[in-house]
Each structure stands twice: as structure tokens, then as C-alpha cells.
C-alpha positions in Angstrom: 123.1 105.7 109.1 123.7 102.1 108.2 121.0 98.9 107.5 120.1 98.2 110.9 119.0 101.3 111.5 116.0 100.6 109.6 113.7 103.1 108.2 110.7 103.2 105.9 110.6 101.6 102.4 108.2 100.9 99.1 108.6 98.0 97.4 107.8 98.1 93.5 106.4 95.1 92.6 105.7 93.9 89.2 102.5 91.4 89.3 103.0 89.9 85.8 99.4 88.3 85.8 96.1 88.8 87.1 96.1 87.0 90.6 93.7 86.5 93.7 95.7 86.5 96.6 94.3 85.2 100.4 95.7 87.8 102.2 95.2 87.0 106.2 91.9 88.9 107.7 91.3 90.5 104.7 90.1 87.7 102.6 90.7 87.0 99.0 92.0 90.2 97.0 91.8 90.1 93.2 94.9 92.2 91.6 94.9 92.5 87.7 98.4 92.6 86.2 100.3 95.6 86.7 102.9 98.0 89.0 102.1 98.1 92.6 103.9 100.0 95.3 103.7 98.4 98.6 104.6 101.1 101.9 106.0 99.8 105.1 108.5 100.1 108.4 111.2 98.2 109.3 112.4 99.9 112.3 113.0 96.9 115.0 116.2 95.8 116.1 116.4 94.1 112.5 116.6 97.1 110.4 116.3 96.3 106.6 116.8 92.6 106.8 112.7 92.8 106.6 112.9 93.9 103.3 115.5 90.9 102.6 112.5 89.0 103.9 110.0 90.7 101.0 113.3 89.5 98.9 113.0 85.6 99.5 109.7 85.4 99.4 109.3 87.1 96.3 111.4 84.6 94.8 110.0 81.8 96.3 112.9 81.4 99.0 110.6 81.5 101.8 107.1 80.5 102.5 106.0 82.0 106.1 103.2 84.6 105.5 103.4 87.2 108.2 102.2 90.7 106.5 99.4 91.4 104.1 102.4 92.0 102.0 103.8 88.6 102.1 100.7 86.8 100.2 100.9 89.2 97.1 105.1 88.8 96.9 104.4 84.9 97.3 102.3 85.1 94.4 104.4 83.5 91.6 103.6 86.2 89.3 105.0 88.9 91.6 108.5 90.1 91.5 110.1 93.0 93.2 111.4 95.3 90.6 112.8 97.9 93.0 113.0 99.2 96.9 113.1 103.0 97.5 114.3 103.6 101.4 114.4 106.0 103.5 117.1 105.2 105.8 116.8 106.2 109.5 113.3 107.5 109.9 109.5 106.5 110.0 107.7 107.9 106.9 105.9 104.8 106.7 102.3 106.6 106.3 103.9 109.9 104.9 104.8 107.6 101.7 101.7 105.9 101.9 99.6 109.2 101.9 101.6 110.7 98.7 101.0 107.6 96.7 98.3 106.3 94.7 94.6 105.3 95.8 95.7 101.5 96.6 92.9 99.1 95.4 92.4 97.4 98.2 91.4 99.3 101.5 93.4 98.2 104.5 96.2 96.3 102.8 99.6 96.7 105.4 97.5 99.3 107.1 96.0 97.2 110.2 98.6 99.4 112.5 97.6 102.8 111.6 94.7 105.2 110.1 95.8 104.9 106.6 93.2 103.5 103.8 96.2 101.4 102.3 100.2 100.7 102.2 99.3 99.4 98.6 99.0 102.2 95.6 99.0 100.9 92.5 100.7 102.1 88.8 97.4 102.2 87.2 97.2 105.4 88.7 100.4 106.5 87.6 100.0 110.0 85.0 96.5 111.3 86.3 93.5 111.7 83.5 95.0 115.2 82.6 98.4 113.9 81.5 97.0 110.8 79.5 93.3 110.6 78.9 92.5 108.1 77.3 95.4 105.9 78.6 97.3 105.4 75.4 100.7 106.6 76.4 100.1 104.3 79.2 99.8 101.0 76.6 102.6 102.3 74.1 105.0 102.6 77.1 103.6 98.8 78.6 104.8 97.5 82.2 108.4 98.9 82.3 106.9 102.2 82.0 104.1 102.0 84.4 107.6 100.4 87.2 109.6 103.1 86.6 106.5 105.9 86.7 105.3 104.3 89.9 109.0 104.1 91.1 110.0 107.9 90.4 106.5 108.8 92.3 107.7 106.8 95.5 111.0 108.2 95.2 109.6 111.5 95.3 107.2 110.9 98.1 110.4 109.7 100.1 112.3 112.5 99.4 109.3 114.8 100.8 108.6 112.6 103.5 112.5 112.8 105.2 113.1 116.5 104.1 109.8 116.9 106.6 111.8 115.4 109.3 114.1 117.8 109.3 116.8 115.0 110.3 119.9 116.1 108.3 121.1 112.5 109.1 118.3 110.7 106.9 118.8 109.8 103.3 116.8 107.7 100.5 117.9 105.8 98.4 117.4 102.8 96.0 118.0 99.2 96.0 117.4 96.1 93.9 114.8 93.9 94.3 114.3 90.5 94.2 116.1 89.3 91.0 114.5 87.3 88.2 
């Protein structure tokens, strides 16, 4: 399996302030500050160069919204800290579904059933493992990335191994620099 194959992939963006994003037919969205994990395909004839795309305009290379995705990664306070793909298959909702309750309903999901392609790290550790939220704090944003990135790695992994295509990996890339 190579790039252009394409497959499904979560970006892990780090949103560095609160923000209010216009995001097409969905209107305004208000994000606070915090991890996000945003779900989608990129299975045309392009492959991965889509998520190249989420690349530029994450750091302010290029301007074109397309995707609900594009107005929250054209938000100068949004970086892409991480991509976690799964090369040669369409998990796309799979992810989605094994992800955290996204906070706002129908974000990259205007294709499909899903409530949202966008979980976010807030969710990250579940009331039983930290209450009252304080390991949460003491660990800060890095933290909350990498918790939010091991949970879509994991939801990738299940996700392909339910193919059961012995050609389909996952793996991780870098995201969009500083």
C-alpha cells in the first residue's frame, strides 16, 4: 500500500485558544481551547495528498475552504499536532464512532449517519479515571494531544483489524509543523 492509495485518517489538532469558527452550512461554531480529533476519507484518485491539504492550511499556506474541517485548521490558533492513518481502507465512520462525543453535531459528517467527524480531548480519561479533572490540568495540553492521539490510534487499529484486509496498516505521521 503506498500514499495514493488513500485511506482513512484523524487529524490531532491543537486549538491553542478559544475560537468561533464559520464553518459552511453549519454556521458559527464556538471551540474553547483544547485537543480535537478530526475523522475523515481520502480515498479519490488523490490518496493522502488531502491530508497535505489539512497541512497548508493549517499553516496558513492555503486559504480555499472546502470541508467543515478546513475553517477550524484555518483558524490561526489551530495546528495539527499529529495524523493517525489507516492506509488502504475506509474506516472513516468506524474511527468516528470509537472516538469522543464531538461538540458540535454534524461537523465533516454531511456524507453519512454519523453525529460528528469531530471528538474532542476534553473527553479524554472518562469521569471514572479522573473525577474531578485534576490529572487532566497537572498534565496541560501535551497531555490531553497525546491522550486523544493514543485513543485514535487505537480506534484505527480496531477499525482495519475489522476489515480483515491483511494488506491495511496504520500508522502515524507529522502534522503541520510550528
Amino acid at each position: 500500500m503506498s500514499d495514493a492509495d488513500g485511506g482513512g485518517y484523524t487529524l490531532v489538532v491543537d486549538l491553542a485558544g478559544d475560537a468561533t469558527v464559520s464553518a459552511g452550512a453549519l454556521g458559527e461554531c464556538r471551540l474553547p481551547a483544547g485537543a480535537y480529533a478530526y475523522t475523515g476519507s481520502a480515498l479519490g484518485s488523490g490518496g493522502f495528498s488531502r491530508v497535505d491539504r489539512h497541512r497548508r492550511t493549517a499553516r496558513g499556506d492555503h486559504d480555499v475552504r472546502h470541508w467543515h474541517v478546513d475553517y477550524l485548521l484555518g483558524h490561526p490558533k489551530a495546528r495539527i499536532d499529529r495524523v493517525v492513518r489507516s492506509v488502504g481502507v475506509d474506516v472513516e465512520c468506524a474511527v468516528a464512532a470509537r472516538l469522543p462525543t464531538g461538540p458540535v453535531d454534524g461537523f465533516g459528517a454531511s456524507d453519512c449517519c454519523c453525529p460528528s467527524h469531530l471528538a474532542t480531548g476534553d473527553a479524554c480519561g472518562g469521569a471514572s479515571d479522573d473525577p474531578d479533572g485534576r490529572d487532566r490540568v497537572a498534565r496541560g495540553a501535551r497531555g490531553t494531544l497525546d491522550d486523544l492521539a493514543e485513543r485514535a490510534l487505537a480506534a484505527h487499529e480496531t477499525a482495519v483489524a475489522e476489515t480483515d484486509d491483511p494488506d491495511a496498516t496504520v500508522d502515524v505521521v507529522a502534522g503541520s509543523g510550528e
